[in-house]
C-alpha positions in Angstrom: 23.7 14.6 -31.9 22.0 17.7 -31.3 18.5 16.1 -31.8 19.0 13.1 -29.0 20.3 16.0 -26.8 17.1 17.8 -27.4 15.1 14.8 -27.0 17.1 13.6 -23.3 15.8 17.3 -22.4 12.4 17.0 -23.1 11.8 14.0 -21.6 13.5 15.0 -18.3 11.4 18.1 -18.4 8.4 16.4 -19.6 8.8 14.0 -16.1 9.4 17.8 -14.3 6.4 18.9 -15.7 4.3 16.2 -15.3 5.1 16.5 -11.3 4.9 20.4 -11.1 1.0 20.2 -12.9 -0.2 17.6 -10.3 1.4 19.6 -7.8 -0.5 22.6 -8.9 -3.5 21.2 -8.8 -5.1 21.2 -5.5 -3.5 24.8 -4.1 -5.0 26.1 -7.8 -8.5 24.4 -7.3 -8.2 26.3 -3.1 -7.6 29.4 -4.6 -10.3 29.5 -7.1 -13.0 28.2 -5.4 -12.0 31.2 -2.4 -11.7 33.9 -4.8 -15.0 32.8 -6.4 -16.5 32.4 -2.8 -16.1 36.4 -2.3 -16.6 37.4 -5.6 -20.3 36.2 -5.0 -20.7 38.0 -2.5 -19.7 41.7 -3.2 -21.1 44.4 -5.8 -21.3 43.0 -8.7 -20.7 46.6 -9.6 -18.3 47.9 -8.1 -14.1 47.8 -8.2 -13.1 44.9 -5.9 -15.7 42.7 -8.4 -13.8 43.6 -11.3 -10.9 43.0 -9.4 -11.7 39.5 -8.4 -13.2 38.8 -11.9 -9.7 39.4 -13.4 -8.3 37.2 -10.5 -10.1 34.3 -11.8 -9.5 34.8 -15.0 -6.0 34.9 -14.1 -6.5 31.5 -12.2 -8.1 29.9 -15.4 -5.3 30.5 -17.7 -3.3 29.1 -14.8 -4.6 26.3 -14.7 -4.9 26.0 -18.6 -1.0 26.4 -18.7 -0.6 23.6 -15.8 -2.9 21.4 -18.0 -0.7 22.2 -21.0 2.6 21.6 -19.3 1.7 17.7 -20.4 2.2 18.9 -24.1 5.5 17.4 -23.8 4.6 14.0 -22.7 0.7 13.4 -24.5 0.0 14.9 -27.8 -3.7 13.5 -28.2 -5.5 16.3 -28.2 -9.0 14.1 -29.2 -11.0 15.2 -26.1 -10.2 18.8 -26.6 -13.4 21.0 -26.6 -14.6 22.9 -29.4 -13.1 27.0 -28.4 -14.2 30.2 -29.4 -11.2 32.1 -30.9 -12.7 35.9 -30.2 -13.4 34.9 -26.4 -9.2 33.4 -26.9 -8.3 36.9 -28.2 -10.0 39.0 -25.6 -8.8 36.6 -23.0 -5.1 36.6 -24.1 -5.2 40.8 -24.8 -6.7 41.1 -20.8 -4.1 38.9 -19.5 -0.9 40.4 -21.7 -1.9 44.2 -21.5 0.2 44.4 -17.7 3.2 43.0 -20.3 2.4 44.6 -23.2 1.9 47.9 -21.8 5.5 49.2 -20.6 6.0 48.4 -24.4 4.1 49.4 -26.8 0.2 49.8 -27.4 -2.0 47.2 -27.6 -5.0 46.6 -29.8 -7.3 43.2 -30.2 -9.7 43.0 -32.7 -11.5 39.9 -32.2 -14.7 39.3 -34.5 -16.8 36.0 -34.4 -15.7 33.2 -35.9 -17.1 29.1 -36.0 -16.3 27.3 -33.5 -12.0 25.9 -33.9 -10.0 22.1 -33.1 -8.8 24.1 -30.2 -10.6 24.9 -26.7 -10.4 28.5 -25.6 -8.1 28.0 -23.0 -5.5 26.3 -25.0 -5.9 29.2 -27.8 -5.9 31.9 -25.4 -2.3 30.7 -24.4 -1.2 30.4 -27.2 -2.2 34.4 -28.4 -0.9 35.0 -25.1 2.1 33.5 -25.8 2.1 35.3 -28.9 1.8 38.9 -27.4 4.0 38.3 -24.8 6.9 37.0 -27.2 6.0 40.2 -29.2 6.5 43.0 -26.3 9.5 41.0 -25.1 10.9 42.0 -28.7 10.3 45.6 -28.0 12.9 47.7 -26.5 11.4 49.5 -23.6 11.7 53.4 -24.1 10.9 53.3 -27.8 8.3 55.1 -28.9 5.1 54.1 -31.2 6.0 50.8 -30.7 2.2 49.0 -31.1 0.8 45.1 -30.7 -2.0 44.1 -32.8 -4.1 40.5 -32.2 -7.3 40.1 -34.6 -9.0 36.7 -35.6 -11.2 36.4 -38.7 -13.1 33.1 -39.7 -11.7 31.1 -42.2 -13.2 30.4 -45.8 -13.4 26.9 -45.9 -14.0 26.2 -41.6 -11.9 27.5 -38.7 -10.1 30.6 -37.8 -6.8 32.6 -38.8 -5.3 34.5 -36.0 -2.9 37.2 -36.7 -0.3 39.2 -33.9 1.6 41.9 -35.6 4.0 43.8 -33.7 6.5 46.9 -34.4 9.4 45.5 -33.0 12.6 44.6 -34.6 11.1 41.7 -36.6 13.2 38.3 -36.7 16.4 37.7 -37.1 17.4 36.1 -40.6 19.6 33.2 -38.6 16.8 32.4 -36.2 14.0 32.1 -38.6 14.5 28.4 -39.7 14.3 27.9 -35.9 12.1 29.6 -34.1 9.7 26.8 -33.0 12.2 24.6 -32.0 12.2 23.9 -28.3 14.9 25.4 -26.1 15.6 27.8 -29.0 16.0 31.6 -28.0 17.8 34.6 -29.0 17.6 36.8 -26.0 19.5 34.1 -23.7 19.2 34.8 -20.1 16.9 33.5 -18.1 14.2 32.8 -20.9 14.0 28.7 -21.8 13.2 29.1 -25.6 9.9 27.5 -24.7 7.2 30.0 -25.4 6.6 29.5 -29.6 7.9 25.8 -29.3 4.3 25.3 -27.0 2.5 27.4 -29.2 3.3 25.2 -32.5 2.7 22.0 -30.4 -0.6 22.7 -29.9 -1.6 24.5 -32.5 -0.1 21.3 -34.6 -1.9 19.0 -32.6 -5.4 20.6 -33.6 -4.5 19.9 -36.8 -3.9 23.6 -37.4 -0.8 25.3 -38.9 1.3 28.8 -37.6 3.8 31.0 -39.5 6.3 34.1 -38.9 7.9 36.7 -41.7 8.6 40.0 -40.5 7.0 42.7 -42.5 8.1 44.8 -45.0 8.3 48.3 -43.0 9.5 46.6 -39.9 8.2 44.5 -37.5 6.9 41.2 -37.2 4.0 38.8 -38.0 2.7 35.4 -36.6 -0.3 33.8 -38.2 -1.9 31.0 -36.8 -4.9 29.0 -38.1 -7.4 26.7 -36.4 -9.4 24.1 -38.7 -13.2 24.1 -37.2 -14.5 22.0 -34.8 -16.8 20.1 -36.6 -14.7 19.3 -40.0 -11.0 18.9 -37.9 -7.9 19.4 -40.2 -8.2 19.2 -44.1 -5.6 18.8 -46.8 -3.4 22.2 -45.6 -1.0 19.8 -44.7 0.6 20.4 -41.2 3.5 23.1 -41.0 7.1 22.2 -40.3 9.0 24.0 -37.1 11.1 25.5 -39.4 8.7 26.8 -42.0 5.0 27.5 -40.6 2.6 28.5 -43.1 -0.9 29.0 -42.7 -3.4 28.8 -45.6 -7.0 30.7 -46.1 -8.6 33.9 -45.0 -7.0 37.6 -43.5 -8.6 39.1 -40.9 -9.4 42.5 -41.8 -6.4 45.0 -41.5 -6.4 45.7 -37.9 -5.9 49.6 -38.5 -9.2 50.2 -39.5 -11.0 48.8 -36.2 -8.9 49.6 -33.3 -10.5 48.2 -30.5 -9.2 47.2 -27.0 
């Protein structure tokens, strides 16, 4: 019963959705095209530049998420373009560290890797999501509390992504359902929606993503990508309730601190 319920919901959101993204559209292609109008014509040097450069970049993964609100009503993903998951990880760190930073410290360590089923866009919401999920786990005021993102290419083809956090890890009765849609354990105002999204579309590049939390505390998410070129292999695609990524580790974050 609970399962129809869940399905009635997404459907009414997906028809929400579907409306909000078209509405979107035109005011988000105004606003980009003025900010991108001045930023062309002041110091490429100076502050407002920068300024303006993270506007657009702000912009872009607005539009990204608008795109991606139709994740609940298409799941072909065929003409998705190939994405770079460094650029995704640098992205995702620039637009999290306002979140992250009342939190905890925050540290991406994104080293090149083949081109992923994924387009930067779509990744760089998903580590997004991922990062902001992680500070909202932090209780603000505690001290040493640090997020880490690194990416690493894969043995076989394709990238692993890893976010690590300090935080209180997962709670044992939440962990067979943590990418279910609509499911949260901080209630208020938060729709359970942000690691639902990230498993759709990781899923739908073929790609697989997994939690544990870590034996001195904290938390883990690891994502992987299949490559471009080759698509998914036989990993086998990951349940909501289990995850599991196969292949390569990025390098232990704590030995490259970056930014």
């Amino acid at each position: 019963m609970a399962d129809r319920s869940d399905d009635q919901r997404l459907m009414q959101l997906g028809l929400l959705v579907a409306h909000v993204a078209h509405e979107l559209a035109t005011p988000l292609a105004y606003a980009r095209a003025s900010v991108s109008y001045v930023a062309h014509r002041v110091d490429a040097s100076g502050p407002l530049h920068e300024a303006l450069r993270d506007a657009l970049l702000g912009l872009g993964a607005i539009e990204a998420l608008a795109a991606d609100l139709r994740v609940f009503t298409q799941r072909d993903r065929d003409d998705d373009p190939p994405g770079d998951a460094a650029e995704a990880v640098v992205l995702a760190a620039r637009m999290a560290r306002s979140v992250v930073v009342r939190k905890a410290k925050l540290v991406s360590v994104p080293a090149s890797c083949p081109p992923v089923a994924l387009s930067t866009p779509r990744l760089a919401q998903v580590v997004l999501n991922l990062l902001t999920n992680a500070a909202q786990a932090i209780r603000e005021g505690a001290p040493g509390q640090e997020i880490r993102c690194a990416c690493a290419p894969e043995e076989s083809g394709g990238a692993v992504i890893v976010v690590r956090d300090t935080g209180p890890g997962i709670p044992d009765q939440a962990r067979a359902r943590l990418f279910e849609p609509f499911f949260t354990t901080r209630g208020g105002d938060h729709a359970g929606l942000g690691l639902h999204i990230c498993h759709t579309l990781v899923r739908a590049a073929g790609g697989t993503i997994s939690a544990e939390n870590l034996p001195g505390g904290g938390c883990e998410i690891r994502v992987f990508v299949p490559g471009a070129a080759g698509g998914s292999d036989d990993r086998g695609a990951s349940s909501p309730s289990s995850g599991g990524t196969r292949g390569g580790t990025p390098s232990d974050p704590r030995s490259r601190a970056g930014s």
